[in-house]
DSSP file (Angstrom, degrees, kcal/mol; ACC not computed):
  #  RESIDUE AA STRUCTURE BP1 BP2  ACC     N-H-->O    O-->H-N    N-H-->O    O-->H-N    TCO  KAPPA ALPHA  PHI   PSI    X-CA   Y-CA   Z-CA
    1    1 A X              0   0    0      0, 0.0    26,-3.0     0, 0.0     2,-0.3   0.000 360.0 360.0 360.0 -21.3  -16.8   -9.5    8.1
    2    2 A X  E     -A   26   0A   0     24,-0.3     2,-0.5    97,-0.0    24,-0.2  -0.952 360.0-162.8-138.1 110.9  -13.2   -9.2    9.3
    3    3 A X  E     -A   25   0A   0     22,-2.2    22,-1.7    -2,-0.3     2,-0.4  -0.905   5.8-160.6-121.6 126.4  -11.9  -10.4   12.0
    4    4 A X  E     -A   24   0A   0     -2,-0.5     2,-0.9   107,-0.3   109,-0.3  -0.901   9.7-173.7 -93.4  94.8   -8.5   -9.4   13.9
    5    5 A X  E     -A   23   0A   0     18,-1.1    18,-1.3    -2,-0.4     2,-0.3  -0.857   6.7-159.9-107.6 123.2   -7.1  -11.8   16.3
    6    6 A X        +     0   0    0     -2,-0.9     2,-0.3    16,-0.2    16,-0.2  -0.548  13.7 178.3-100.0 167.1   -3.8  -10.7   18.5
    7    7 A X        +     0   0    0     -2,-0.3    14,-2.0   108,-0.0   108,-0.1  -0.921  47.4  51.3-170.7 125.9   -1.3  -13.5   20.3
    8    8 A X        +     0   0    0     -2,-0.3    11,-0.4    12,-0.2    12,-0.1   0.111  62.6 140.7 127.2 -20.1    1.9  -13.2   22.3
    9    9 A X        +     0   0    0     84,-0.1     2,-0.3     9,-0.1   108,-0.3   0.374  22.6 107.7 -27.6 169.9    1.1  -10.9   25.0
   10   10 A X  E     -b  117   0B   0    106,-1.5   108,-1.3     8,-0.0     2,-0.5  -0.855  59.3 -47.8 129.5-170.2    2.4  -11.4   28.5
   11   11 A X  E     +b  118   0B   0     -2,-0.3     2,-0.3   106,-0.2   108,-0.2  -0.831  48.9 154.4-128.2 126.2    4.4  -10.6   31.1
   12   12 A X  E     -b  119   0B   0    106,-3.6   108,-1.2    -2,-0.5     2,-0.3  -0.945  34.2-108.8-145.5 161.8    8.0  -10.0   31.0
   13   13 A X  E >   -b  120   0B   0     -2,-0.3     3,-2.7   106,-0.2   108,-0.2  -0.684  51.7 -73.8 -99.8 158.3   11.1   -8.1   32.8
   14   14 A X  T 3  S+     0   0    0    106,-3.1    72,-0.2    -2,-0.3    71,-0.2   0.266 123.4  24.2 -25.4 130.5   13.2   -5.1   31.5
   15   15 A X  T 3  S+     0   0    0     70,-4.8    69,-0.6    69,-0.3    70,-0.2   0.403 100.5 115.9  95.7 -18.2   15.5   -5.8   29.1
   16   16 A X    <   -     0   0    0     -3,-2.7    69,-1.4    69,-0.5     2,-0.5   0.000  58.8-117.0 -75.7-168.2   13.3   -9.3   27.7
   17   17 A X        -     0   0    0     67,-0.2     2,-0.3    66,-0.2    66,-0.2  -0.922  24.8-177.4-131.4 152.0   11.7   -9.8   24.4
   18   18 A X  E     -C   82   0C   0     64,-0.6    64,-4.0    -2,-0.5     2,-0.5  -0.978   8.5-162.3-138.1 117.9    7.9  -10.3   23.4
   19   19 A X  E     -C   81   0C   0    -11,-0.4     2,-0.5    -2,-0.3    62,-0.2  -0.946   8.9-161.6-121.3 157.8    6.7  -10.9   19.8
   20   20 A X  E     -C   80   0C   0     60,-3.1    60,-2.3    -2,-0.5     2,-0.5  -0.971   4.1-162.7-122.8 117.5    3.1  -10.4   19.0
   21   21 A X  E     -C   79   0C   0    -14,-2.0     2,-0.6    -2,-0.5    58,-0.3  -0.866   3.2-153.7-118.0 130.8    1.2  -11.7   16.0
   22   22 A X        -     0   0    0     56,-4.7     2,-0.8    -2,-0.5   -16,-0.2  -0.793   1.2-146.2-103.3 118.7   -1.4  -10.9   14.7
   23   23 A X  E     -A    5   0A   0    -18,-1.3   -18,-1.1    -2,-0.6    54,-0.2  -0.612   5.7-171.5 -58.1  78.9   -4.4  -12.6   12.5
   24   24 A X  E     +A    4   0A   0     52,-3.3     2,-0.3    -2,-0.8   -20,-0.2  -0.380  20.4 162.6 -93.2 157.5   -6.6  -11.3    9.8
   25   25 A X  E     +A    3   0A   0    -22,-1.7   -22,-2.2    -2,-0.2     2,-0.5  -0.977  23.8  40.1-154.1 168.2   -9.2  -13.5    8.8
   26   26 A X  E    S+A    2   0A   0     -2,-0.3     2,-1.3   -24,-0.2   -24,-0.3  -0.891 102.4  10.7 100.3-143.8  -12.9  -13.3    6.7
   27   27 A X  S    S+     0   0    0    -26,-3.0     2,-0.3    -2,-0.5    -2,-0.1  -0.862  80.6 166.5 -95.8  92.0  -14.1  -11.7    4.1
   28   28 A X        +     0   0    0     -2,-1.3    73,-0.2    -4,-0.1    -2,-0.1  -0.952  15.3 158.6-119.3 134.7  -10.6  -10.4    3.0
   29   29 A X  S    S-     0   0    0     71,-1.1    72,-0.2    -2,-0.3     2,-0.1   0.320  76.7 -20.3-127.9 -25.9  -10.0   -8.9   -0.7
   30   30 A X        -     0   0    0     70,-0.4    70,-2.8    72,-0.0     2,-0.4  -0.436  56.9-146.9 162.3 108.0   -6.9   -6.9   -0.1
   31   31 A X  E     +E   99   0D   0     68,-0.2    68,-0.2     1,-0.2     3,-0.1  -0.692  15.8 179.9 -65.7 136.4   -4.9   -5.4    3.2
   32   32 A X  E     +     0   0D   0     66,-2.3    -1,-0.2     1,-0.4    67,-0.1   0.409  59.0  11.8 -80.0-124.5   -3.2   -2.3    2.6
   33   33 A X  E     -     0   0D   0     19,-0.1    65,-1.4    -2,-0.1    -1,-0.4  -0.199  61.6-169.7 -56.4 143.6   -1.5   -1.1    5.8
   34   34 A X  E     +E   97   0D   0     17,-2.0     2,-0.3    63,-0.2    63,-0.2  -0.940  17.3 142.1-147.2 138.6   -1.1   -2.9    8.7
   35   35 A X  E     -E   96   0D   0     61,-2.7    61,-1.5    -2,-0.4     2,-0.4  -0.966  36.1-115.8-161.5 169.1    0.1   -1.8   12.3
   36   36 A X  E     -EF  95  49D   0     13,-3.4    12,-1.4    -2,-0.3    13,-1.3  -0.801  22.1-177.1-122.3 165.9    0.1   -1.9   15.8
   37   37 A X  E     -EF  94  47D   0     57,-2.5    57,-5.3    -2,-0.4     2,-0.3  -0.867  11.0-150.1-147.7 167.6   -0.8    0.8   18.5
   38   38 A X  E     -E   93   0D   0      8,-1.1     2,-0.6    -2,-0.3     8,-0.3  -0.990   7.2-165.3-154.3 124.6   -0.8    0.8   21.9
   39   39 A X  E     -E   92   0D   0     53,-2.2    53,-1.2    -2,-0.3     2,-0.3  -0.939   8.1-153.8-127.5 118.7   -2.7    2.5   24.7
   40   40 A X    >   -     0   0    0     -2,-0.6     3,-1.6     4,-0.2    51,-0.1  -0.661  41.3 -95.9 -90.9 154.0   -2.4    3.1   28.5
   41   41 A X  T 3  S+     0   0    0     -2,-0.3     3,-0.1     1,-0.3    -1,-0.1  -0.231 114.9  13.5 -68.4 141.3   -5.4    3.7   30.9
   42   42 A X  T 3  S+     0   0    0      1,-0.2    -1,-0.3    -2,-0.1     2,-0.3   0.824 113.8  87.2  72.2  13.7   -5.7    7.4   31.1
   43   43 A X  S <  S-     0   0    0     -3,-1.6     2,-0.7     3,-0.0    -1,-0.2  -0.790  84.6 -96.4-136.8 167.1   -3.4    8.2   28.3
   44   44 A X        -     0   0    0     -2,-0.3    -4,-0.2    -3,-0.1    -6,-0.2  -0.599  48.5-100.0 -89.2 135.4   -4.4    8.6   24.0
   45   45 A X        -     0   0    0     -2,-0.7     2,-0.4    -6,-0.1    -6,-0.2  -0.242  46.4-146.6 -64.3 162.1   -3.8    5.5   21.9
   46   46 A X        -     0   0    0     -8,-0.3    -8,-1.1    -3,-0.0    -1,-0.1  -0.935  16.4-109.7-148.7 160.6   -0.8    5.7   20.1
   47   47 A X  E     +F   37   0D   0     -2,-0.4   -10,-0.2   -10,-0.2    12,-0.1  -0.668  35.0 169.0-106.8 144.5    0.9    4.6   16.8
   48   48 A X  E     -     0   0D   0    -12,-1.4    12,-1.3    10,-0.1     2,-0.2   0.455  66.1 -16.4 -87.2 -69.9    3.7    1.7   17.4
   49   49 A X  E     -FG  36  59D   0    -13,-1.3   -13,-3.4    10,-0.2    10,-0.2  -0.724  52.3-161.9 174.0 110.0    4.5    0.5   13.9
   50   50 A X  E     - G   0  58D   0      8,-0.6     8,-1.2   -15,-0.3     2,-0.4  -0.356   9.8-174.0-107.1 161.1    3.0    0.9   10.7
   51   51 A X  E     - G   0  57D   0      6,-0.2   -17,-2.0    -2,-0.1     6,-0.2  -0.820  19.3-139.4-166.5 117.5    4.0   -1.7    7.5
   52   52 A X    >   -     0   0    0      4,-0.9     3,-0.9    -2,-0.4   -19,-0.1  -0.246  35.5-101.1 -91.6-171.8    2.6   -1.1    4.1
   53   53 A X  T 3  S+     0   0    0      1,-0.2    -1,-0.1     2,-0.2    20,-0.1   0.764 127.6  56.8 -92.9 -20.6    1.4   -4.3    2.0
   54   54 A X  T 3  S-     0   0    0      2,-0.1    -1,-0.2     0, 0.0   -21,-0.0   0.556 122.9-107.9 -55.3 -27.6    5.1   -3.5    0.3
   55   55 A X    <   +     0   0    0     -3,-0.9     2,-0.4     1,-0.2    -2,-0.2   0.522  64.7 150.2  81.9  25.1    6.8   -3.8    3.3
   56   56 A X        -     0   0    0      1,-0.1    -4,-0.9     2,-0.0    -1,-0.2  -0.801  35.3-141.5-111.2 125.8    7.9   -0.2    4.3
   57   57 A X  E     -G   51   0D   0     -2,-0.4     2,-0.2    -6,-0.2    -6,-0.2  -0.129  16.4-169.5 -79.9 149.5    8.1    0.4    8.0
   58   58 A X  E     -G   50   0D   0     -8,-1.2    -8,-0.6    -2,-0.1     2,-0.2  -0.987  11.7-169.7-146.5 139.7    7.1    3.2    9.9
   59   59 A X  E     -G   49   0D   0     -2,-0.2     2,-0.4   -10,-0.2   -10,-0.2  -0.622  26.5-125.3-108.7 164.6    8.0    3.6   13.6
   60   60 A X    >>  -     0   0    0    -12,-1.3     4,-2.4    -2,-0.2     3,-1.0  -0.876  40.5-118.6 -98.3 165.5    7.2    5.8   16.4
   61   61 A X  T 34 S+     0   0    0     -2,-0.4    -1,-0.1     1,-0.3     3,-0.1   0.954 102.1  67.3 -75.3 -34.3   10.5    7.0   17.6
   62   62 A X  T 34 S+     0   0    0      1,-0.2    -1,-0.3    -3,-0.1   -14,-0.0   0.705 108.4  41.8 -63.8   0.7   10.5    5.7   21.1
   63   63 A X  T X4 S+     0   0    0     -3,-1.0     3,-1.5   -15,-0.1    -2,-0.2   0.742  79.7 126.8-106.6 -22.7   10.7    2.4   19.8
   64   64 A X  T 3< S+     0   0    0     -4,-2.4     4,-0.1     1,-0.3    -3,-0.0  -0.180  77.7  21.7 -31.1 122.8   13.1    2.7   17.0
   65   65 A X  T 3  S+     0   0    0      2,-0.4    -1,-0.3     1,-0.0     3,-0.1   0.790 120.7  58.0  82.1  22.6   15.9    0.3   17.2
   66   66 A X  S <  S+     0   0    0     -3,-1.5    17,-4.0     1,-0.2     2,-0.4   0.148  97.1  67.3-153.8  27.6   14.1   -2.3   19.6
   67   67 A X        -     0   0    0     15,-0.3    -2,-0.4    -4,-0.1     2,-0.3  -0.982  50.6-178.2-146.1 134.1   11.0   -3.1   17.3
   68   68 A X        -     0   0    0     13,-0.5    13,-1.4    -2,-0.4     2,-0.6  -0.855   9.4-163.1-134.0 111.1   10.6   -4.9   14.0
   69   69 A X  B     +D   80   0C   0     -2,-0.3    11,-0.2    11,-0.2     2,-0.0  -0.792  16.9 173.5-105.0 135.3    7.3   -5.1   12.6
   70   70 A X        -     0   0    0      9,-2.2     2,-0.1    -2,-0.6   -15,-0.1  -0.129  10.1-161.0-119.7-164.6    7.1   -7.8    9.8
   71   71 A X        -     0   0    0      7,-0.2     2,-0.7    -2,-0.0     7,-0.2  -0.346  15.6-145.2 159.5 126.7    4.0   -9.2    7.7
   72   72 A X    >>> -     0   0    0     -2,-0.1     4,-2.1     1,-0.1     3,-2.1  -0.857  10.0-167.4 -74.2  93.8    3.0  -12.3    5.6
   73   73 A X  T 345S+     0   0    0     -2,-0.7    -1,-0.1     1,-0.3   -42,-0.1   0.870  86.8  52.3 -55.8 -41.7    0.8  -11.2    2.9
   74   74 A X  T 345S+     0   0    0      1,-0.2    -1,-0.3    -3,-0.1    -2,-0.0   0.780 116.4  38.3 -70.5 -16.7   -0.1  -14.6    2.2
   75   75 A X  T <45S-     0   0    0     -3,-2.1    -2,-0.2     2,-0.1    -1,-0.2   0.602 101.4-128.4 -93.6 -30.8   -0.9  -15.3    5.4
   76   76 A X  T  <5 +     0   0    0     -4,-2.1   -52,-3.3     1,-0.2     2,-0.3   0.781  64.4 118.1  74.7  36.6   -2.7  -12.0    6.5
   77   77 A X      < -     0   0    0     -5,-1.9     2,-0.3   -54,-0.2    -1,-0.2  -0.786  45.8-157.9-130.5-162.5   -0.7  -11.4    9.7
   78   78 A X        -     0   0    0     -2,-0.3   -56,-4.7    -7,-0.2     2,-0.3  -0.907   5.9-168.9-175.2 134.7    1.5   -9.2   11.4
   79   79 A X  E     -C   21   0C   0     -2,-0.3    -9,-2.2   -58,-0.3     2,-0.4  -0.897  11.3-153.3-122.7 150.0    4.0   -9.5   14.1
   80   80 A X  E     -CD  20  69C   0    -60,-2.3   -60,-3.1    -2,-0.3     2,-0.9  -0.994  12.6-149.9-125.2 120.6    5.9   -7.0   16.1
   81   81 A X  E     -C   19   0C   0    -13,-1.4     2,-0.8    -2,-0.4   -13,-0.5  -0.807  16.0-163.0 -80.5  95.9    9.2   -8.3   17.5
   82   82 A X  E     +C   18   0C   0    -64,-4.0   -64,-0.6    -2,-0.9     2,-0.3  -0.503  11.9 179.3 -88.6 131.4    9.6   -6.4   20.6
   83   83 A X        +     0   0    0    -17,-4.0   -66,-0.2    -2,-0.8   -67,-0.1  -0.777  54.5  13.1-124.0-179.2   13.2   -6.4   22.0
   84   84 A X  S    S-     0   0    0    -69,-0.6   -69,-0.3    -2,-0.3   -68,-0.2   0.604  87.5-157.3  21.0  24.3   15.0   -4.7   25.4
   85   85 A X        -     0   0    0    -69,-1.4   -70,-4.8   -70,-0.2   -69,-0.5   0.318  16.4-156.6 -11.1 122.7   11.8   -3.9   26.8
   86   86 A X    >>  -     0   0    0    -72,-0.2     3,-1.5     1,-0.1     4,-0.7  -0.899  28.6-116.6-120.7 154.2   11.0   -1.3   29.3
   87   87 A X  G >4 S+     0   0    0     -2,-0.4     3,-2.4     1,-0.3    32,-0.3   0.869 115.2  60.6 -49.7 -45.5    8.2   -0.7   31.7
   88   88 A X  G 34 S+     0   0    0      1,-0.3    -1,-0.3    -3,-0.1    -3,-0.0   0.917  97.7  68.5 -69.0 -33.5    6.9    2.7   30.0
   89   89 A X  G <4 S+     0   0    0     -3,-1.5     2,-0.4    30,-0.1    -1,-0.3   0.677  77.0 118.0 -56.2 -19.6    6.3   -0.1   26.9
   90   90 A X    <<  +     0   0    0     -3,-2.4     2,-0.3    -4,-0.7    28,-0.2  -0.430  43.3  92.2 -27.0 117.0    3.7   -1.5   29.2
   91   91 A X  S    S-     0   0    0     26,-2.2     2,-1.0    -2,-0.4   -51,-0.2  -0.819  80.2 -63.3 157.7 175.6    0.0   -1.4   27.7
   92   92 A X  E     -E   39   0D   0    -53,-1.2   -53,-2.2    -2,-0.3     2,-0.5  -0.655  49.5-151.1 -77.2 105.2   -2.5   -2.8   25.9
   93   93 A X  E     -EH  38 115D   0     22,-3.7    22,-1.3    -2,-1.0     2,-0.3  -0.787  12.1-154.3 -93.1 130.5   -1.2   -3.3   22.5
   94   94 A X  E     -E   37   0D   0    -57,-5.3   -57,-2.5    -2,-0.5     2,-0.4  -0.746  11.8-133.4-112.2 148.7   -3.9   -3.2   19.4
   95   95 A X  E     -E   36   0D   0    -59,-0.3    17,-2.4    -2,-0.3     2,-0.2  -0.968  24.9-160.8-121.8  89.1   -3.7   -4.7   16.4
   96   96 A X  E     +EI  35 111D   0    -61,-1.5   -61,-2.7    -2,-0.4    15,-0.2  -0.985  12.1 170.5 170.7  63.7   -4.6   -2.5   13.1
   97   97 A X  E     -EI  34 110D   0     13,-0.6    13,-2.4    -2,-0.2     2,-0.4  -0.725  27.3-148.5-124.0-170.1   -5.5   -3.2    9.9
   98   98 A X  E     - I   0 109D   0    -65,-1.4   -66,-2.3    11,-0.2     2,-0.3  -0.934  35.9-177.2-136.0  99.2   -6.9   -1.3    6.3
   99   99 A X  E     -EI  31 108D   0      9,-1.9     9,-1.8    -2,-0.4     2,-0.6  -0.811  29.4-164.6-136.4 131.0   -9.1   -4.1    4.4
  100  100 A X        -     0   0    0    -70,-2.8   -71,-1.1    -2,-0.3   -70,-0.4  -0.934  13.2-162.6-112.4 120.7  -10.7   -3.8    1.4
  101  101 A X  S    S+     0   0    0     -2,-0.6     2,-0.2     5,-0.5    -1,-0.1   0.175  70.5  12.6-106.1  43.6  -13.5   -7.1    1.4
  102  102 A X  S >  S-     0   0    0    -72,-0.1     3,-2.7     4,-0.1     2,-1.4  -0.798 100.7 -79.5 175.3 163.7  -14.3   -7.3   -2.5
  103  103 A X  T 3  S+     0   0    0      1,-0.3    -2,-0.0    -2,-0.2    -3,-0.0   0.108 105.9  89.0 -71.0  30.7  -12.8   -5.9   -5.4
  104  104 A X  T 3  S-     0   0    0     -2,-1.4    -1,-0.3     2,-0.2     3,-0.1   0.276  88.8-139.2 -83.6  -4.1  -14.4   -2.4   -5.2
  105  105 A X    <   +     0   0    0     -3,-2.7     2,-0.6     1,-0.2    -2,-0.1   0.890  45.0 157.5  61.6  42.2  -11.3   -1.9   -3.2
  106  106 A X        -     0   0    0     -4,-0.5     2,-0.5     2,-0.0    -5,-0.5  -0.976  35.0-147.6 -91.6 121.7  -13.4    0.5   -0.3
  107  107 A X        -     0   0    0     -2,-0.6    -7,-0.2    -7,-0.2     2,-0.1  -0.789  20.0-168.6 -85.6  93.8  -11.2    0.0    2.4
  108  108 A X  E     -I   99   0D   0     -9,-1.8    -9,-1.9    -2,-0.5     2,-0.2  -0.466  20.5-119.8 -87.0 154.0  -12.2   -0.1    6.2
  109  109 A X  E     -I   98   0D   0    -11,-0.2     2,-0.3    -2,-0.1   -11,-0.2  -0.652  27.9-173.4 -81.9 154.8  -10.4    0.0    9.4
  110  110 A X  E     -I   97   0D   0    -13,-2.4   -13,-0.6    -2,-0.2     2,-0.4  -0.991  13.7-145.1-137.4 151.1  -10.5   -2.9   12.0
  111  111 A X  E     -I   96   0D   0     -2,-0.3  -107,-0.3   -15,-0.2   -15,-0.2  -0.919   9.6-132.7-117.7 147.9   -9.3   -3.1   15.0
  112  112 A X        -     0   0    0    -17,-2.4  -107,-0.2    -2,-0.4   -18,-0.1   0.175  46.1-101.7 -59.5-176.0   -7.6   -6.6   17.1
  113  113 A X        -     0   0    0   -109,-0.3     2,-0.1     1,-0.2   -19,-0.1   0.462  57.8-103.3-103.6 -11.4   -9.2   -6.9   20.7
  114  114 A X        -     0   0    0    -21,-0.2     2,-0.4   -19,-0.1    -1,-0.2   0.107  31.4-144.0 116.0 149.8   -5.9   -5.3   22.3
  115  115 A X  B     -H   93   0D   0    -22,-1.3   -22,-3.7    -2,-0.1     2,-0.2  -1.000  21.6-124.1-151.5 141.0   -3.5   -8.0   24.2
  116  116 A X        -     0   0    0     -2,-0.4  -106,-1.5   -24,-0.2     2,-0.3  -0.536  23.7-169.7 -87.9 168.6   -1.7   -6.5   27.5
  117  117 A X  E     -b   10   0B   0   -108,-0.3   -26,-2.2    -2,-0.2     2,-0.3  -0.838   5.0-166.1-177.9 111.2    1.8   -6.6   27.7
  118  118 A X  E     -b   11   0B   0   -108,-1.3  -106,-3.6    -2,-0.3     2,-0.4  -0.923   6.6-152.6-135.9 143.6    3.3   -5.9   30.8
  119  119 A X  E     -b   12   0B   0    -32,-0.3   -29,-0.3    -2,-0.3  -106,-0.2  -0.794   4.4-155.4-142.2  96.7    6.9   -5.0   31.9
  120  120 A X  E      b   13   0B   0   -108,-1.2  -106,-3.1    -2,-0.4   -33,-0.2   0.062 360.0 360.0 -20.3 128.0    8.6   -5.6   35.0
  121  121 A X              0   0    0   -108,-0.2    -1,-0.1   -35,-0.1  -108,-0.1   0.520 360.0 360.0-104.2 360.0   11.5   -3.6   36.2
């Protein structure tokens, strides 16, 4: 019913920029949260950057101060501006949101299909 689309991934060196947007689309009634996480092979996925339907950001702390995560409510998306990028920010970045699809307001998660993002030293 809901469908997540990620964009923007790709391959860049230390110190570059990446933004990533993300789509929601479908049988949409109302987002709540939206955010993005991010997972290495062998490692636990891991919260990025959270953004309530208000607009209050939540960070993880290695990323503070080179991450902005934004969202058009009107649109349904969400972007992450990634700036001064470092190799350990390598991974498969996911896409995240909390969708309620009809006015009983029961909310599910969905998840994006993950876009790689890789960083050169």
């Amino acid at each position: 019913q809901v469908q997540l689309v990620e964009s923007g991934g790709g391959l860049v060196q230390a110190g570059g920029s990446l933004r990533l947007s993300c789509a929601a689309s479908g049988r949409i009634f109302s987002i709540k949260l939206m955010g993005w996480y991010r997972q290495v092979p062998g490692k636990q996925r891991e919260l990025v950057a959270t953004i309530t339907s208000g607009g209050s950001t939540n960070y993880a702390e290695s990323v503070k101060g080179r991450f902005t995560i934004s969202r058009d409510n009107a649109k349904n998306t969400v972007h992450l501006q990634m700036n001064s990028l470092k190799p350990e920010d390598t991974a498969v970045y996911y896409c995240n949101a909390n969708v309620a699809t009809s006015g009983t307001l029961y909310y599910s998660n969905y998840w994006g299909q993950g876009t790689q993002v890789t960083v050169s030293s």
